[in-house]
C-alpha positions as CSV (number, residue, x, y, z in Angstrom):
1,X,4.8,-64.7,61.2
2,X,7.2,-67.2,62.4
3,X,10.0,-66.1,61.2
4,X,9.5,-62.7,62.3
5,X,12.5,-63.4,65.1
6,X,14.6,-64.5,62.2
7,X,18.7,-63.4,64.0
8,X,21.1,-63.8,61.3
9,X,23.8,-63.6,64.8
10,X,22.6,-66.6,66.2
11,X,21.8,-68.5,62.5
12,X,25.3,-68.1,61.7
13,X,26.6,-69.4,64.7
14,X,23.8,-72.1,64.2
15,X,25.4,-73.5,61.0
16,X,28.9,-73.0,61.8
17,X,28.4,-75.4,65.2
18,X,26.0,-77.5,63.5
19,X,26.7,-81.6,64.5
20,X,30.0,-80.2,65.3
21,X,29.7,-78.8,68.5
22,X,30.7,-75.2,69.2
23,X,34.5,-76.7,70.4
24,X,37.3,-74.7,68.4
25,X,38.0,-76.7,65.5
26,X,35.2,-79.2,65.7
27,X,33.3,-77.7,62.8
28,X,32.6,-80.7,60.6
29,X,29.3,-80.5,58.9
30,X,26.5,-83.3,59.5
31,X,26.9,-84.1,56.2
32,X,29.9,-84.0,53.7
33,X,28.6,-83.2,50.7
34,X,30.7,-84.2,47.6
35,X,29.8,-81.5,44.6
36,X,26.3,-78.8,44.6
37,X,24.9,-79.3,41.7
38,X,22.0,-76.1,40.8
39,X,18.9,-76.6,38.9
40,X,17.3,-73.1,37.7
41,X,16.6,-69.9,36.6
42,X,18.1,-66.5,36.8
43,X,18.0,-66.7,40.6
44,X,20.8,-69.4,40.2
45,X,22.7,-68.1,37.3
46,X,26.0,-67.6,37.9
47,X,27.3,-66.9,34.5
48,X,25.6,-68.4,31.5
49,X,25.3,-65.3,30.1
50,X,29.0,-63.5,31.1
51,X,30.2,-63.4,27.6
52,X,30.4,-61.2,24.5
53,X,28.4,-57.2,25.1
54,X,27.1,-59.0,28.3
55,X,30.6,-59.1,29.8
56,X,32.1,-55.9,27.8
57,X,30.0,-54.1,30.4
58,X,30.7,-55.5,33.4
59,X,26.8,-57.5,33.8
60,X,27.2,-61.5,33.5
61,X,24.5,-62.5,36.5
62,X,20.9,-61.5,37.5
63,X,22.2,-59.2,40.7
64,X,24.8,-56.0,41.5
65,X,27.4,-58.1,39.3
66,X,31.1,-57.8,40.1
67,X,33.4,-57.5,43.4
68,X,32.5,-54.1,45.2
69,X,33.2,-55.2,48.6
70,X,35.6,-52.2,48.4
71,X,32.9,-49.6,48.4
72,X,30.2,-52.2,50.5
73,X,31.1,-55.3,52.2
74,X,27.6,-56.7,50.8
75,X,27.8,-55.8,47.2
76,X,29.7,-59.2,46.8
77,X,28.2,-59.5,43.2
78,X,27.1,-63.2,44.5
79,X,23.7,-65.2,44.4
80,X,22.4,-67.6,46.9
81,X,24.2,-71.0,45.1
82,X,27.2,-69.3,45.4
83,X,26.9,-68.8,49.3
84,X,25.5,-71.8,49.5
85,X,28.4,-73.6,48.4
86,X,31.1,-71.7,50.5
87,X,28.9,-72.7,53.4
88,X,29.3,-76.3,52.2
89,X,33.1,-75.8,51.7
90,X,32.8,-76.8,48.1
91,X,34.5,-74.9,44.9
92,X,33.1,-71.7,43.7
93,X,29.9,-72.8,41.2
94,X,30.8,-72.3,37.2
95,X,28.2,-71.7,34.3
96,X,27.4,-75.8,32.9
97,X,26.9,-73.6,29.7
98,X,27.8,-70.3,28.4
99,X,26.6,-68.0,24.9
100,X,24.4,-66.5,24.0
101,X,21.7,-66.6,20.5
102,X,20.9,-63.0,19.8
103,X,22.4,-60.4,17.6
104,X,25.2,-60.8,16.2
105,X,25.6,-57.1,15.4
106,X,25.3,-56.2,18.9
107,X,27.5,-58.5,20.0
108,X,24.5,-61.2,21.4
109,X,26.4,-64.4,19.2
110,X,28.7,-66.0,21.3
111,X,29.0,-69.9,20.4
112,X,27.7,-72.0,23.0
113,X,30.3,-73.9,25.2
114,X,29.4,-76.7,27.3
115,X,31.9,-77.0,30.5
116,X,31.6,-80.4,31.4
117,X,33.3,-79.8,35.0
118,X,30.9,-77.2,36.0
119,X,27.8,-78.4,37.9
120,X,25.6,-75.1,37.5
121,X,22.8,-75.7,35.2
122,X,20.5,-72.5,35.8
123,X,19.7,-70.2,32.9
124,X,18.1,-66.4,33.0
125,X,14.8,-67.0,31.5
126,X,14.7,-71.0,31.8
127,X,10.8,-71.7,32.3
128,X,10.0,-75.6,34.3
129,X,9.8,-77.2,30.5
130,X,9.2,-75.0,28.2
131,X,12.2,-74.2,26.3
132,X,11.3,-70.1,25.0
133,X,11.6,-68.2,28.3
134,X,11.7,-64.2,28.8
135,X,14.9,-62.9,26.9
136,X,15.3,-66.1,24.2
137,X,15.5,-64.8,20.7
138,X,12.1,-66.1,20.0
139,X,10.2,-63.7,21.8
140,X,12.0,-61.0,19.9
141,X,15.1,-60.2,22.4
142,X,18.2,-59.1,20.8
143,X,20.0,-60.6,23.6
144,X,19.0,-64.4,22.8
145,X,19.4,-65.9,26.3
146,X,19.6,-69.4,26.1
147,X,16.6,-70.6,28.2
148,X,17.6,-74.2,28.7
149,X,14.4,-75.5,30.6
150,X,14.8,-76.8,34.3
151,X,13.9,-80.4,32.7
152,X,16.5,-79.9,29.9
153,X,18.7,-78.9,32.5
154,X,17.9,-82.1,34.7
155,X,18.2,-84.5,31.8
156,X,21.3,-82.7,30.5
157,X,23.2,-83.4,33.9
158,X,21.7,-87.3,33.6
159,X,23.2,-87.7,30.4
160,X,26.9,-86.7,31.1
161,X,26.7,-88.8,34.7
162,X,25.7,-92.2,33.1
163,X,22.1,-91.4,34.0
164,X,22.1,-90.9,37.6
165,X,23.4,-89.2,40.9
166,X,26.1,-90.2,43.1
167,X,23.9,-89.8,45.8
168,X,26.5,-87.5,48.1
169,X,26.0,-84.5,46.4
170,X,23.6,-81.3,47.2
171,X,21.0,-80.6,44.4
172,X,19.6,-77.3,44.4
173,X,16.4,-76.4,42.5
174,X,14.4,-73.6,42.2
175,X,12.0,-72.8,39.0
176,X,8.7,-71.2,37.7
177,X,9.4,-67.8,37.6
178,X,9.9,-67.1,33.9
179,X,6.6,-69.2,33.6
180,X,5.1,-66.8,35.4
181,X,6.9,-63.8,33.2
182,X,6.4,-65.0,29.8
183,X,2.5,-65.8,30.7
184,X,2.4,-62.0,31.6
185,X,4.7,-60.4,28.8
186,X,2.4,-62.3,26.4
187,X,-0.8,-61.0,28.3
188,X,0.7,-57.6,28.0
189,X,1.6,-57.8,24.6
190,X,-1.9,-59.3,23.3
191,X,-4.0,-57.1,25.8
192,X,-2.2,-54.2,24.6
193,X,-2.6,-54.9,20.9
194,X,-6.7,-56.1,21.7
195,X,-7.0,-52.3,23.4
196,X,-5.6,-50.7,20.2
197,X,-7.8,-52.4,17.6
198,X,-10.6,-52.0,19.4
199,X,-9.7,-47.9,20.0
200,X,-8.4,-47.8,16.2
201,X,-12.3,-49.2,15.3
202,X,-13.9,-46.7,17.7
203,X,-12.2,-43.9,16.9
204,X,-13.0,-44.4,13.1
205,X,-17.0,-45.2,13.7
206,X,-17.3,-42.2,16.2
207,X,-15.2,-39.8,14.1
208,X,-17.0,-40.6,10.7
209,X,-20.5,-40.1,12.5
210,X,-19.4,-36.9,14.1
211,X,-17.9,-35.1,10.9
212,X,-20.5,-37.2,8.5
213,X,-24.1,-35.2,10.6
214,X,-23.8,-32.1,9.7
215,X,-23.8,-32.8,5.7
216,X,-27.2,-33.1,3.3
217,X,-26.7,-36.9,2.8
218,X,-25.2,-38.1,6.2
219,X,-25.1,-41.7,5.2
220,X,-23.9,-40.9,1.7
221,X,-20.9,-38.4,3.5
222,X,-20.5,-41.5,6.6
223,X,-20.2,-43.9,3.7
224,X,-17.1,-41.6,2.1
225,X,-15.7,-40.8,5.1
226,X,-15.3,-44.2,6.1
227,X,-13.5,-45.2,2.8
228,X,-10.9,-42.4,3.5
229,X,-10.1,-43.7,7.3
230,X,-9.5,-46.9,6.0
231,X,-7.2,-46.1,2.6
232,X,-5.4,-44.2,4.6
233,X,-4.8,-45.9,7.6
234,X,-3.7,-49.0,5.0
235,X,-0.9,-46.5,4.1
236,X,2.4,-47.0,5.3
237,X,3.4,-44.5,7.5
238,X,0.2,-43.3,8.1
239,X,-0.6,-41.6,11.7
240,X,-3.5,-40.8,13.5
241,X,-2.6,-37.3,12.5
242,X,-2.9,-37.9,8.3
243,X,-6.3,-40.2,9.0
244,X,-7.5,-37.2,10.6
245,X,-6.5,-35.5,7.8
246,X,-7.8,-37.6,4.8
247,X,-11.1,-38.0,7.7
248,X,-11.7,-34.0,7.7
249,X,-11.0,-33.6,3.6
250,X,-13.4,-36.2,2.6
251,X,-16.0,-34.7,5.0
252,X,-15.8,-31.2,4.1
253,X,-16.8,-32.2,0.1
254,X,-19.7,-33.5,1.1
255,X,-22.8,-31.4,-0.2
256,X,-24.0,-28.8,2.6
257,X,-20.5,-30.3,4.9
258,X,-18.1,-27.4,4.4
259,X,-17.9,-26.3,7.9
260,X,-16.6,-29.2,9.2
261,X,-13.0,-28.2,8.2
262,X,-12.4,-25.7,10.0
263,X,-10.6,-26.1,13.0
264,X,-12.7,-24.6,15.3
265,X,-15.3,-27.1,14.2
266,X,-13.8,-30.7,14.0
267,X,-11.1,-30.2,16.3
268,X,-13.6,-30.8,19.3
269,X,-14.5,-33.8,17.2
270,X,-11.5,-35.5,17.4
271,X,-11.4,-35.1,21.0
272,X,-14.4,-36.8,21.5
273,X,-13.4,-39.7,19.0
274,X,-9.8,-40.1,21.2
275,X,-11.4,-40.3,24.5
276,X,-14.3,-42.6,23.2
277,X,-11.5,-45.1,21.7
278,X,-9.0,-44.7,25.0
279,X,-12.2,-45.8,27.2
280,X,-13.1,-48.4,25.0
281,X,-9.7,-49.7,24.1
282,X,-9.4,-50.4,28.0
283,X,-12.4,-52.0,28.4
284,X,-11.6,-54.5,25.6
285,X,-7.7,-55.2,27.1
286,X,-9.5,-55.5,31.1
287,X,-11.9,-58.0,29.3
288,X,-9.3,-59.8,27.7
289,X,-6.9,-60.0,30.5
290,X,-10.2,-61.0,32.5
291,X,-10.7,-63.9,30.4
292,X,-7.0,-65.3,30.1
293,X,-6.0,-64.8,33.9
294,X,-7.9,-68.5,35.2
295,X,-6.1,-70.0,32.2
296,X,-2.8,-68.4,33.3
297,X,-3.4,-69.5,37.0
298,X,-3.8,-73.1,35.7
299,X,-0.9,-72.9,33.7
300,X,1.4,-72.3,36.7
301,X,-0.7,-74.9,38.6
302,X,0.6,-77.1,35.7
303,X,4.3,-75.8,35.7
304,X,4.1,-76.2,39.7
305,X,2.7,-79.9,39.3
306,X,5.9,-80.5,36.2
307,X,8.9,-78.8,39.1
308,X,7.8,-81.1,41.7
309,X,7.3,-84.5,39.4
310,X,10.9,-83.7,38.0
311,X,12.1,-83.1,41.4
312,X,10.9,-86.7,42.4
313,X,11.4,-88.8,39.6
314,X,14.3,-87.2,37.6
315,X,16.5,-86.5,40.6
316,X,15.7,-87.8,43.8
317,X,14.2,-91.5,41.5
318,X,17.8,-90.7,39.9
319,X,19.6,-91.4,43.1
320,X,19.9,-88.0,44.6
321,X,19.7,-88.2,48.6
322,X,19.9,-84.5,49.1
323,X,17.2,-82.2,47.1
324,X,16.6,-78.7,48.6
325,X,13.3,-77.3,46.3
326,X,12.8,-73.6,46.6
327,X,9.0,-72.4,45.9
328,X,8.8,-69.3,44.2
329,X,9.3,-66.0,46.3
330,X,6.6,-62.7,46.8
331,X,6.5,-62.1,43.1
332,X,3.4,-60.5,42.9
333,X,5.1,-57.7,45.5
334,X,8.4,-57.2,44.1
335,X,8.8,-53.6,42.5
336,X,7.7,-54.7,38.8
337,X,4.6,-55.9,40.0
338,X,3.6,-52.7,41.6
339,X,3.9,-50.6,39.0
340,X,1.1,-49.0,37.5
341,X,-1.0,-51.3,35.1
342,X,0.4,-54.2,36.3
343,X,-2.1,-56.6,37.1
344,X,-0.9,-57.2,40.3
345,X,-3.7,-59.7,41.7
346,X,-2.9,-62.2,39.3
347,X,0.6,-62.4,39.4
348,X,-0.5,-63.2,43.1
349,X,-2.9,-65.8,42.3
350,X,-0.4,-66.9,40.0
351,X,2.7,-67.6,42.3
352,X,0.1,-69.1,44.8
353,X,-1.1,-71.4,42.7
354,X,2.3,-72.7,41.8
355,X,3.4,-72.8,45.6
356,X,0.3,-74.7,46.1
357,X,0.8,-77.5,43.4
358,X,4.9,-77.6,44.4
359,X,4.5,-78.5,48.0
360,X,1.8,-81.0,47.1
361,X,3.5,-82.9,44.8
362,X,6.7,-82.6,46.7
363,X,4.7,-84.0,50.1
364,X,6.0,-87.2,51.6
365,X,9.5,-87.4,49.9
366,X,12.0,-87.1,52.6
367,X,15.0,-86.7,50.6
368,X,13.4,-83.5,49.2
369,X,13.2,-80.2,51.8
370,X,11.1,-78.0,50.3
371,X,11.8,-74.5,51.4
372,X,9.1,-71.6,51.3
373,X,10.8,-68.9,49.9
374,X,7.7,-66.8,49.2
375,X,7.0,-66.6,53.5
376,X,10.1,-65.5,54.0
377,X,10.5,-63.2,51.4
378,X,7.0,-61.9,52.2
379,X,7.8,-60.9,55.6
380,X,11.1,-58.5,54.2
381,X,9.1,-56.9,52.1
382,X,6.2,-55.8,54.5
383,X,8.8,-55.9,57.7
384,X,12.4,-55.2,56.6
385,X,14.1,-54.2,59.2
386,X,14.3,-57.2,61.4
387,X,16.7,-58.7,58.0
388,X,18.7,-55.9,57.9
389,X,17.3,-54.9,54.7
390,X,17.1,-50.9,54.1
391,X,14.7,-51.0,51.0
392,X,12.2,-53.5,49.6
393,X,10.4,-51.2,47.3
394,X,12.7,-49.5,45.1
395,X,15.0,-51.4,42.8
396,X,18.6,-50.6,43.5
397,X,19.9,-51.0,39.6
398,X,19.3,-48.2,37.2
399,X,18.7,-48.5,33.5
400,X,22.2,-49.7,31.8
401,X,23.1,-51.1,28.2
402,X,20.9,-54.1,28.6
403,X,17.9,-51.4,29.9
404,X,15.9,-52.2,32.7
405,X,17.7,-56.1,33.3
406,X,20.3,-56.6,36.5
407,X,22.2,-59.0,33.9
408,X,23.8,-55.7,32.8
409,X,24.0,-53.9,36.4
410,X,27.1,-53.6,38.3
411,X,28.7,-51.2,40.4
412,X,28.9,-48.1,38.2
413,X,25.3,-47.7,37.1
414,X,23.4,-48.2,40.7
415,X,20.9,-45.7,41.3
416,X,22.5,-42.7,44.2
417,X,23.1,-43.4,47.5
418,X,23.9,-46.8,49.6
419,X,22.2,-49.3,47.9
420,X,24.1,-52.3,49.2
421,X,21.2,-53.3,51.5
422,X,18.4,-53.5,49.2
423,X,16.3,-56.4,48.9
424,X,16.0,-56.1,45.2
425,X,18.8,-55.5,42.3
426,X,15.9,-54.9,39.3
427,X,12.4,-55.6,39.3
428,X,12.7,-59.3,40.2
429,X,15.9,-60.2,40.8
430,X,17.7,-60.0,44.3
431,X,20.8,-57.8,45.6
432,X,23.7,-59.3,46.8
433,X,22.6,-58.9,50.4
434,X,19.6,-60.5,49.7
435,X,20.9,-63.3,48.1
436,X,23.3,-63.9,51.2
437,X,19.5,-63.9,53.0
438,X,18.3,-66.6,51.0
439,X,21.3,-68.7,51.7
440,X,21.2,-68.2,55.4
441,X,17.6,-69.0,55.4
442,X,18.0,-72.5,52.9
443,X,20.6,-73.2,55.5
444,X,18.7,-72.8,58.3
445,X,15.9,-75.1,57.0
446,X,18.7,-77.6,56.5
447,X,19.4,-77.1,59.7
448,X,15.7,-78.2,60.9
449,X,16.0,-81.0,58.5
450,X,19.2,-82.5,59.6
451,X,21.6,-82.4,57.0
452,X,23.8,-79.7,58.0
């Protein structure tokens, strides 16, 4: 793969000398840029959520958060935008918006504050347009991330600018993910609860024919038994344990049925029922994921179609001169999509139908440079150590007060050992090092383009 021979030596020197010769002091940029301003998701987050619990622990952004250059000069606690804009000699980026919409008891409620002087519009969870992404309160999240869609976003920054760009300033976008996430939480969710009905409904039919053939009416006995599963599992608090129960005592009343309580007798029953209801409970979710996954490809096909027609007509047909689009990167091989009973085929089809819709609709426009995270990111993760990286497999955060989420991970709660080269932070989200990858590379590509 091309960028195989990626040298971070030589790409550094590359934009430091680039249009400004490699004289001492004759490091102008191509092009002054006036202000970055960051379209997103958690990728480009650099604080939306840093208030409240979320700060109380020491988490605020999607990465290793906080300043641990002390114990690593990588763990920085920085994402890409924020490189991005030291390489462009412009102020540190600042959170357009901060709060959060969650529990109040928890400490999730923090009023919403808009900071007109800040220019970073990307939320964790923000979907292309749709405006409940992964983590708003909607979906159930006691955190209530805010999810400000990407077009929100666009039209947000329109509205406080008289409707337009300047034209001087760097726009950074990057989007689809969560679209991706919330498609497969729901799929998970659903497929789930579709594999438990239909094991609940198996379970019942083959217990009641098991403990119902032994008595002198087996339909008459089927008939009760069938009533007791189903009083009793309309009880609150019921378990599988107590339908058992009300299962067994209705059976054993039946005329000519008394064996069947004993527990040498319907214990073996039981056994049978579970691992009929566990085999057919999976078929049922496999058939039901089967049937939604073309719909789900579409539907990033869609989102990738709505990033690249905002890209064109809501900033660049806005005045912007200077779009850089990011496609999505490997999802479908980051760590949470190789874990077991993911489906991790369609998350691939999934990011590469997206990519394939982005780059379409962004063909032709000059003022847009498209930049193909998902190569690059491919090639870490199947040949690391060319980047520098140490691990692409592993996630370097472990569980914290959030759970599983780098928006809560900092310093303190990394899993053992030296983690500060690791290409991911959680399951999705990049590690400081990494992010200071993706910068280098959207420079480079800048490079090639001729703006830097």
């Amino acid at each position: 793969m091309r960028h195989i021979n990626f040298a971070l030596a030589l790409l550094t020197a590359a934009v430091l000398s680039a249009c400004g010769g490699s004289e001492p002091g004759n490091q102008e940029l191509k092009t002054k840029f006036s202000s970055q301003v960051s379209f997103g998701d958690s990728l480009s987050d650099v604080g939306t959520y840093n208030v409240g619990k979320v700060k109380e622990i020491g988490g605020g952004k999607f990465t290793i958060n906080g300043d641990n250059t002390a114990k690593n000069p990588a763990l920085t606690g920085k994402n890409w935008t924020e490189y991005m804009a030291a390489q462009f000699g412009l102020p540190a980026p600042c959170p357009a918006q901060t709060g959060l919409d969650g529990d109040a008891s928890k400490g999730f409620s923090v009023p919403v504050v808009n900071n007109n002087a800040c220019l970073s519009y990307a939320q964790g969870g923000a979907r292309v347009t749709n405006p409940v992404g992964p983590g708003n309160k909607l979906t159930g999240d006691p955190i209530g991330q805010l999810t400000v869609p990407v077009a929100t976003q666009v039209a947000n920054h329109l509205a406080r600018n008289g409707g337009k760009f300047k034209g001087d300033e760097v726009v950074l976008m990057i989007g689809g993910g969560n679209d991706a996430l919330a498609m497969l939480g729901q799929l998970s969710a659903t497929a789930t609860a579709t594999a438990k009905a239909e094991g609940n409904k198996v379970f019942a039919t083959s217990l009641t024919g098991q403990l119902a053939a032994g008595a002198t009416n087996p339909a008459a006995a089927a008939q009760a038994i069938g009533g007791a599963i189903m009083a009793e599992s309309q009880r609150t608090g019921s378990t599988q344990q107590t339908i058992v129960g009300a299962a067994v005592y209705a059976a054993a009343t039946q005329p000519g049925n008394q064996t069947v309580g004993q527990e040498s007798v319907y214990l073996p029953m039981v056994a049978k029922a579970q691992a009929a209801a566990e085999t057919e409970g999976a078929k049922a979710g496999a058939a039901y994921a089967a049937e939604q996954g073309p719909k789900m490809i579409a539907a990033m096909g869609v989102a990738g179609d709505e990033m690249a027609a905002l890209a064109k007509t809501q900033v660049v047909g806005k005045g912007a001169n200077f779009v850089v689009v990011n496609n999505l990167p490997d999802l479908g091989h980051a760590p949470s999509s190789t874990a077991k009973g993911v489906p991790q085929a369609l998350v691939i089809a999934m990011v590469d139908k997206f990519n394939a819709q982005l780059r379409a609709g962004l063909a032709g426009e000059a003022k847009i440079l498209h930049v193909d995270l998902y190569a690059i990111s491919h090639d870490q993760i199947t040949n690391p150590a060319p980047y520098g990286l140490s691990e692409t497999k592993i996630a370097a955060c472990a569980d914290n007060a959030l759970g599983h989420t780098s928006l809560g991970c900092n310093g303190s709660n990394t899993i053992a050992g030296d983690v500060s080269r690791y290409m991911f932070a959680d399951g999705v989200h990049p590690t400081p090092f990494e992010n200071s990858l993706i910068a280098k590379y959207v420079a480079e590509q800048m490079i090639i383009k001729g703006w830097l």
